[in-house]
C-alpha positions in Angstrom: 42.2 -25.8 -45.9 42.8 -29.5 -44.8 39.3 -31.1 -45.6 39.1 -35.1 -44.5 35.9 -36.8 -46.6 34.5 -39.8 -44.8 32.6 -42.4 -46.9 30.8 -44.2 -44.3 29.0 -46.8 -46.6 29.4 -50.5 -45.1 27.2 -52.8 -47.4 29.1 -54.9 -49.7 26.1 -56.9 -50.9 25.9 -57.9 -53.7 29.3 -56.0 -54.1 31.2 -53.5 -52.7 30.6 -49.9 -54.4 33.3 -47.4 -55.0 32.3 -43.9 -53.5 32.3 -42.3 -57.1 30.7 -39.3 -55.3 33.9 -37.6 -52.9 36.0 -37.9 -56.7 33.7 -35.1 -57.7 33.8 -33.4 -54.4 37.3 -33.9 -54.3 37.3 -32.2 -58.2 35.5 -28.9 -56.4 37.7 -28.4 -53.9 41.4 -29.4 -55.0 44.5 -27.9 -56.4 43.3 -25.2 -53.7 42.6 -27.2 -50.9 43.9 -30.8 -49.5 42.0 -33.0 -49.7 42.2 -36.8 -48.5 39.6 -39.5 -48.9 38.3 -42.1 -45.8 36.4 -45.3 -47.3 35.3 -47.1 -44.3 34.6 -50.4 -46.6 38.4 -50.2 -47.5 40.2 -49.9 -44.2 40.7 -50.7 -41.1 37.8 -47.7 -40.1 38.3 -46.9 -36.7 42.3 -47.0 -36.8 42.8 -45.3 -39.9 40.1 -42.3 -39.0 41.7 -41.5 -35.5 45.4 -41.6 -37.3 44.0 -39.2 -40.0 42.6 -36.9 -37.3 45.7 -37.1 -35.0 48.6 -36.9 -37.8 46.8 -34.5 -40.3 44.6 -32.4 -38.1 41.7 -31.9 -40.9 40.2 -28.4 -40.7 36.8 -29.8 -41.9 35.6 -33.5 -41.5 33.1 -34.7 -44.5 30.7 -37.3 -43.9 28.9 -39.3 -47.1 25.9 -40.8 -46.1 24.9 -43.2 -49.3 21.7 -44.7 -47.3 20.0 -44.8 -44.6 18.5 -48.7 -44.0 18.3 -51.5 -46.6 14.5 -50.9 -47.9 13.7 -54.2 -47.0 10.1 -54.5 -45.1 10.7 -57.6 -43.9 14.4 -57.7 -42.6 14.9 -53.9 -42.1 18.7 -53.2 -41.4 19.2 -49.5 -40.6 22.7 -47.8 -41.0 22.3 -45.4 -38.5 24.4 -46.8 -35.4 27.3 -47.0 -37.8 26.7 -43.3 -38.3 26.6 -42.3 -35.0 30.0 -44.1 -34.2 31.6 -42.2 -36.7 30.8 -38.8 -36.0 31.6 -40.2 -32.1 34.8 -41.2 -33.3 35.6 -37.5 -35.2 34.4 -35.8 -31.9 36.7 -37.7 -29.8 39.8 -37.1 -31.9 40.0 -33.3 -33.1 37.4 -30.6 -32.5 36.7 -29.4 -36.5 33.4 -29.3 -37.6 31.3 -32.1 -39.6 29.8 -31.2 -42.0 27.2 -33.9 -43.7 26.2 -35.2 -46.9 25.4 -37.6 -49.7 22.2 -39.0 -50.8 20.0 -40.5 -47.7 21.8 -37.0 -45.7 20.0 -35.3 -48.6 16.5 -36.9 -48.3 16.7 -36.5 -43.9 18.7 -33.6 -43.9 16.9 -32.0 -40.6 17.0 -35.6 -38.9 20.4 -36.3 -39.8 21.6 -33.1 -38.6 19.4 -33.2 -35.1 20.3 -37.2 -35.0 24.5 -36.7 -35.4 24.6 -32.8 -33.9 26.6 -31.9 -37.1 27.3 -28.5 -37.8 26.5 -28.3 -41.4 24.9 -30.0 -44.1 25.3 -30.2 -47.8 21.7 -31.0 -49.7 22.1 -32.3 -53.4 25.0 -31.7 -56.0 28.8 -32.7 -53.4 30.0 -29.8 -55.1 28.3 -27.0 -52.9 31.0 -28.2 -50.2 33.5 -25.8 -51.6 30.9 -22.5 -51.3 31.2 -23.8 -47.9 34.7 -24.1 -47.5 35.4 -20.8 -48.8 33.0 -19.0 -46.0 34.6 -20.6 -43.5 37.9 -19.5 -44.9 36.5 -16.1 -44.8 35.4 -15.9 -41.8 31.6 -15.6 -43.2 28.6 -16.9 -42.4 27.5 -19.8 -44.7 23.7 -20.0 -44.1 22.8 -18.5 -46.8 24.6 -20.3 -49.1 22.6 -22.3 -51.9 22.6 -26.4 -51.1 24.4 -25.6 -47.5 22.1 -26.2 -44.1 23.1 -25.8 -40.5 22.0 -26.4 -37.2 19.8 -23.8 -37.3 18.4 -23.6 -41.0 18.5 -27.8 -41.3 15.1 -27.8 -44.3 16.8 -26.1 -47.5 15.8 -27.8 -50.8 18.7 -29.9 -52.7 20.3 -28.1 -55.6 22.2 -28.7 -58.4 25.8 -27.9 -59.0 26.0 -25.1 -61.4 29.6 -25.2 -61.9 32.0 -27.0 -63.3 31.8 -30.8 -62.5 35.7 -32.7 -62.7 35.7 -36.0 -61.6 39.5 -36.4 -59.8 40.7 -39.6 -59.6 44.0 -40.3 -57.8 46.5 -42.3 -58.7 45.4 -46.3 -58.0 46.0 -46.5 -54.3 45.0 -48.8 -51.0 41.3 -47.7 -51.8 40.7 -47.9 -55.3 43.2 -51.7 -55.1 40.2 -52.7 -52.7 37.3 -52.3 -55.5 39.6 -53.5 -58.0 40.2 -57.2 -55.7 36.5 -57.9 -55.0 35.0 -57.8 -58.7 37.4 -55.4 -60.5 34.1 -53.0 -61.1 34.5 -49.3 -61.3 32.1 -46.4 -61.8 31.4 -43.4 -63.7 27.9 -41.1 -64.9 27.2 -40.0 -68.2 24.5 -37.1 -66.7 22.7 -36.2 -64.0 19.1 -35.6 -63.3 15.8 -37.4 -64.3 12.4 -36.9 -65.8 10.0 -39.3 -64.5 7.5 -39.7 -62.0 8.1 -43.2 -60.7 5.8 -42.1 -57.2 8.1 -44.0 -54.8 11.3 -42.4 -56.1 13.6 -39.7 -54.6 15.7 -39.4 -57.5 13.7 -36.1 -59.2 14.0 -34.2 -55.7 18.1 -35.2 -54.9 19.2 -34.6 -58.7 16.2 -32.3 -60.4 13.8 -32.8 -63.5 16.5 -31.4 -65.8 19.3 -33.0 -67.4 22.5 -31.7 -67.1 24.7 -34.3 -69.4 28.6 -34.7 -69.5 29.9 -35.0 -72.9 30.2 -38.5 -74.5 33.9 -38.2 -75.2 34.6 -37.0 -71.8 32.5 -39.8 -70.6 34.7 -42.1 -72.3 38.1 -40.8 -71.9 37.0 -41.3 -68.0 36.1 -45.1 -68.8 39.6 -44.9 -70.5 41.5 -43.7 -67.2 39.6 -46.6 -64.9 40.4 -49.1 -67.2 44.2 -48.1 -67.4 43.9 -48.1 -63.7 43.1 -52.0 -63.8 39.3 -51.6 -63.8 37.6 -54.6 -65.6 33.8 -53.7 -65.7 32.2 -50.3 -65.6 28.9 -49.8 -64.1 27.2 -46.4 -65.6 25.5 -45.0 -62.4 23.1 -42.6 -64.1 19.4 -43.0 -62.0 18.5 -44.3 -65.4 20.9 -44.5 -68.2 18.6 -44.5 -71.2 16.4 -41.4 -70.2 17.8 -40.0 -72.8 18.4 -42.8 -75.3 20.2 -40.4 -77.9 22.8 -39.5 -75.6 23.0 -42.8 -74.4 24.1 -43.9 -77.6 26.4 -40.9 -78.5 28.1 -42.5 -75.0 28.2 -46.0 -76.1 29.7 -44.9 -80.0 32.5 -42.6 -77.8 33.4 -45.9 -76.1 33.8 -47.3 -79.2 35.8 -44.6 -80.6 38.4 -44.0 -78.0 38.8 -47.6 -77.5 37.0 -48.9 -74.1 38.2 -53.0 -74.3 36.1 -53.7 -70.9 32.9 -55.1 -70.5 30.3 -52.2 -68.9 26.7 -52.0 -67.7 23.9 -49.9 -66.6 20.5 -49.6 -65.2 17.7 -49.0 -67.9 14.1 -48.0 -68.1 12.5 -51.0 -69.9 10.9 -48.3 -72.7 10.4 -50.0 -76.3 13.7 -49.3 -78.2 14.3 -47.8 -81.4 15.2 -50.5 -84.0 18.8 -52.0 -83.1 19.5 -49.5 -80.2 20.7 -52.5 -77.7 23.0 -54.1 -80.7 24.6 -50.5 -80.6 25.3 -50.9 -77.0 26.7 -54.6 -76.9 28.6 -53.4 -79.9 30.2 -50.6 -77.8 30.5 -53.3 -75.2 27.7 -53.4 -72.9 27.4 -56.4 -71.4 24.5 -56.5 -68.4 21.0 -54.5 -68.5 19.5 -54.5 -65.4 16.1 -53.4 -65.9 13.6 -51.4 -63.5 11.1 -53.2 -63.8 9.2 -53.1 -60.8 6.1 -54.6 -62.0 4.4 -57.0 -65.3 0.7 -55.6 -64.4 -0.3 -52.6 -66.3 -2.3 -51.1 -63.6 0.2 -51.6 -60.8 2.7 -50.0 -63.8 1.0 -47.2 -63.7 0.1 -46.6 -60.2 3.7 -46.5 -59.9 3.8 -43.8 -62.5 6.2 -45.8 -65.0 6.9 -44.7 -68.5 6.3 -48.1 -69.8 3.9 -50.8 -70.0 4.5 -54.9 -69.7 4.5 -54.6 -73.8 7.2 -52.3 -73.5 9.2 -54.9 -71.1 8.9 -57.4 -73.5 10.3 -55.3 -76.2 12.9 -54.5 -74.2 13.9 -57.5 -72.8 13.7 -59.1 -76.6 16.2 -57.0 -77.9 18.4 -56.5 -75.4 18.5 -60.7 -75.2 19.2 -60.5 -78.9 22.1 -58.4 -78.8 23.5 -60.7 -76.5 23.8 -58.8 -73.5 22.8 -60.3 -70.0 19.6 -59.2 -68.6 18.5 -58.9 -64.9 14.6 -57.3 -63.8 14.6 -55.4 -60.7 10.7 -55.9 -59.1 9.2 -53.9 -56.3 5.5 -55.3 -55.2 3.4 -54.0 -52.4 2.8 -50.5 -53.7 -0.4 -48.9 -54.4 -3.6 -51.4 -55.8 -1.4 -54.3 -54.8 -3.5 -57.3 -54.4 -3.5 -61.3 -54.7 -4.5 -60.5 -58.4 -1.9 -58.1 -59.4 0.9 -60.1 -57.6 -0.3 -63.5 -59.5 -0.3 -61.4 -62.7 3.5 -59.9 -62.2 4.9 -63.4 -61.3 3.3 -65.5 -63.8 4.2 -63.3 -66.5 7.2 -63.2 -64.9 7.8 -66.7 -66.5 7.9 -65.3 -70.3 11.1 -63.3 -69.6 13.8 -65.9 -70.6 17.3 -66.2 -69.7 16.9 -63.2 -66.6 17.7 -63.1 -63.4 14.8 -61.5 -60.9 15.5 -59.8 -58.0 12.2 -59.1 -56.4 11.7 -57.0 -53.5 8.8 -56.7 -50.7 7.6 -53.4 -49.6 8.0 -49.9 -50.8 9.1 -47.7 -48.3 7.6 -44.0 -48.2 10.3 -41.3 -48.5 9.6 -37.4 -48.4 9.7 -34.9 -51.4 7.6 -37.7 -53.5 4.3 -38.6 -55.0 3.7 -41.6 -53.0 4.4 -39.8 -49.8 1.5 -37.6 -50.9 -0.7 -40.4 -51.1 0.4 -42.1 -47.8 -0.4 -38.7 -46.1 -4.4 -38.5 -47.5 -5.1 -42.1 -46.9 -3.8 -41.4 -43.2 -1.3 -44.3 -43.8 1.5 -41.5 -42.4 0.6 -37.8 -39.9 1.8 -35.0 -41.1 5.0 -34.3 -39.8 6.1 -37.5 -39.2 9.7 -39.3 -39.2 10.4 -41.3 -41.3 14.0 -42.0 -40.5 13.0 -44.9 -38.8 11.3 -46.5 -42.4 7.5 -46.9 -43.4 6.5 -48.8 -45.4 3.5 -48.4 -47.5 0.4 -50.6 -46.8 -1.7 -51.8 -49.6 -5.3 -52.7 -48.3 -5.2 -55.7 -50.5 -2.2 -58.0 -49.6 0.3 -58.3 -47.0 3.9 -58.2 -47.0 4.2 -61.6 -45.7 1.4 -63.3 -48.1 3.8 -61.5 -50.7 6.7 -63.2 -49.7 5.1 -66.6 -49.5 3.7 -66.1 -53.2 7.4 -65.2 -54.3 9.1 -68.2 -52.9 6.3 -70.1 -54.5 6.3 -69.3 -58.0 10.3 -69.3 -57.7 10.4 -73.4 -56.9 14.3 -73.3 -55.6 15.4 -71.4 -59.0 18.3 -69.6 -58.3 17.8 -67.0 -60.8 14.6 -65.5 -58.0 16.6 -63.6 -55.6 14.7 -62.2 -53.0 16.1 -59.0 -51.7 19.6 -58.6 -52.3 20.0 -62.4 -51.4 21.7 -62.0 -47.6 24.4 -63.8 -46.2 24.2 -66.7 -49.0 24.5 -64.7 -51.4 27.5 -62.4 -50.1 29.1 -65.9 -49.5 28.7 -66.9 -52.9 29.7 -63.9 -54.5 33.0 -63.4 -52.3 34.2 -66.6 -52.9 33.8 -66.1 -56.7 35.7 -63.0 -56.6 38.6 -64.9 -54.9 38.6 -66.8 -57.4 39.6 -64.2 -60.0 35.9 -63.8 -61.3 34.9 -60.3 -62.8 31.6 -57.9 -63.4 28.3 -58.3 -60.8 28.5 -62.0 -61.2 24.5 -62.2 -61.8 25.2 -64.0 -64.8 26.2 -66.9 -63.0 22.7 -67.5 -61.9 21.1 -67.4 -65.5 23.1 -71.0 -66.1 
């Protein structure tokens, strides 16, 4: 079967990201099948899809649906309409079915499938595409079929793959040249799956509580094959890459071992380390922690259901500083308890964290499957029921979004290192030009001088 996969991901703030997910889906399918990859960041979208459907008459068109809006409470950009124009687009030039998935497809799938009138629907782990391709092969209804939803069963639960996973990359071509131009940054995971509670996160429900880990050498050969391809920074894409910090460090000392000469980074919990556990990272060749931090208020920490405390930041941020790797906080105000106080208490202490950059964000939208929608639904801040395709935001009683905002750009006085949001339009600028200009990595750094 002729199976075309469609990443429909636009945003290239604060930089582009390569659609690491269709190389696993293409691993499930292929040598069987043929498959061919559509990255609507890296071509010309709307000529390229209707030569694909015209010249190689796809059997089964894949749509990736990375997100669905931009999270941002006060300068909400949905990604919907660019959705709908490309399933318009498919329908206009062949008649095969679309079948949907990816992340925000994952966490809407009854939405997604009314909103685009696809005909099927792939909730969790890519990989459950190929049960589906081998029904339809057959001849055989695929509605029973763990992880696959259709029109008429669009509510299934997402699973995990419990196959084989095999990341396959192709050759460096047109797509990958595009990553490697703006940034030279490349991705891979070392596991799947995570443990916490945070109560605004969807992770747990799209990936599951349990860990399902890749080996550490295979990890690394695959940081081997993107640098050989011209890679020059690997981000690790794990929800959160020191969950586990033991095999987070059996990754880092199978870089070593096989060799990895680029620079790499990850996102981190900012848990109190073991004794020299960030040394044994920069060593390896880590060389940016960005930190969910969310908060420096122990209550508002733990309303949020983190596995850490403002103690444990410090920790973290200590030795990670001390290793000599660059550190960024990611902070997320406006959830439960919020108030004047709690916000006053996270940005002064804010101040303590040398040599970071802070990207803070305003709002915390409410997504199913998670503890906060829970809490939304008793306080009658959300009816059961509701959609929430179009995005809600929670509501603390104590302080408004905007009164947040005003407090941020306060406390930051002009410093560059305060991003609010992802940054907009400046910041794209900024980092674009840079990028011309033969500069590598996620280029955060550059606001620490």
């Amino acid at each position: 079967m002729k199976v075309l996969l469609i990443s429909a991901n636009r945003t290239q703030t604060p930089h582009p990201v390569y659609p690491l997910g269709l190389d696993y889906v293409r691993g499930a399918l292929t040598p069987r099948h043929e498959v061919r990859i559509l990255d609507v960041n890296a071509a010309e979208a709307e000529e390229q899809l209707a030569a694909e459907l015209r010249d190689d008459r796809p059997d089964l068109v894949g749509l990736s649906l990375r997100n669905i809006d931009n999270v941002d409470t006060l300068a909400t950009k949905s990604y919907l309409a660019g959705y709908e124009q490309l399933v318009r687009l498919v329908r206009e030039g062949a008649e095969t079915p679309i079948v949907l998935g990816g992340s925000g497809f994952s966490i809407f799938p009854g939405e997604l499938m009314s909103l685009l009138d696809a005909d099927f629907g792939v909730v969790g782990a890519g990989e459950s595409i190929s049960l589906l391709v081998e029904a339809l092969e057959k001849g055989e209804n695929p509605s029973g079929l763990p992880g696959i939803v259709t029109r008429k069963n669009p509510a299934k639960p997402p699973v995990a793959w419990p196959g084989t996973v095999s990341r396959q990359l192709a050759p460096a071509d047109a797509r990958q040249r595009f990553y490697l131009e703006r940034g030279g940054i490349m991705n891979l995971q070392s596991k799947r799956g995570c443990p916490f509670r945070c109560s605004y996160c969807s992770y747990p429900h799209l990936e599951g509580r349990q860990f399902r880990f890749f080996p550490p050498d295979e990890v690394a050969r695959e940081a081997r094959e993107l640098e050989e391809l011209g890679a020059r920074y690997l981000f690790i894409t794990d929800s959160t890459f020191n969950a586990d910090p033991d095999h987070s460090l059996a990754v880092a000392k199978a870089f070593r071992r096989q060799g990895v000469r680029i620079p790499w980074g990850a996102f981190l919990a900012p848990m109190r380390p073991a004794d020299g556990y960030y040394a044994t990272l920069a060593e390896a060749g880590m060389s940016h922690a960005e930190f969910g931090t969310e908060s420096l208020c122990d209550g508002q920490l733990r309303r949020y259901g983190k596995p850490f405390l403002a103690g444990d930041v410090y920790a973290a941020h200590t030795d990670a500083r001390k290793a000599g790797i660059h550190i960024a906080h990611y902070f997320l105000l406006g959830g439960p308890g919020e108030d004047a106080q709690t916000v006053e208490e996270t940005l002064t202490r804010m101040e303590e964290l040398e040599r970071a950059a802070f990207f803070i964000f305003c709002g915390v939208r409410i997504f199913p499957h998670t503890p906060l929608y829970d809490q939304a639904l008793q306080e009658g801040q959300i009816a059961p029921g509701q959609d929430l395709l179009p995005p809600v935001f929670y509501r603390p009683q104590g302080i408004g979004a905007e009164e947040i905002a005003e407090r941020v750009k306060g406390q930051a006085k002009g410093r560059i290192n305060w991003v609010y949001g992802d940054g907009g339009r400046q910041t794209e600028r900024i980092v674009a030009r840079m990028y011309a200009h033969g500069h590598t990595g996620p280029l955060w750094e550059q606001l620490l001088r």
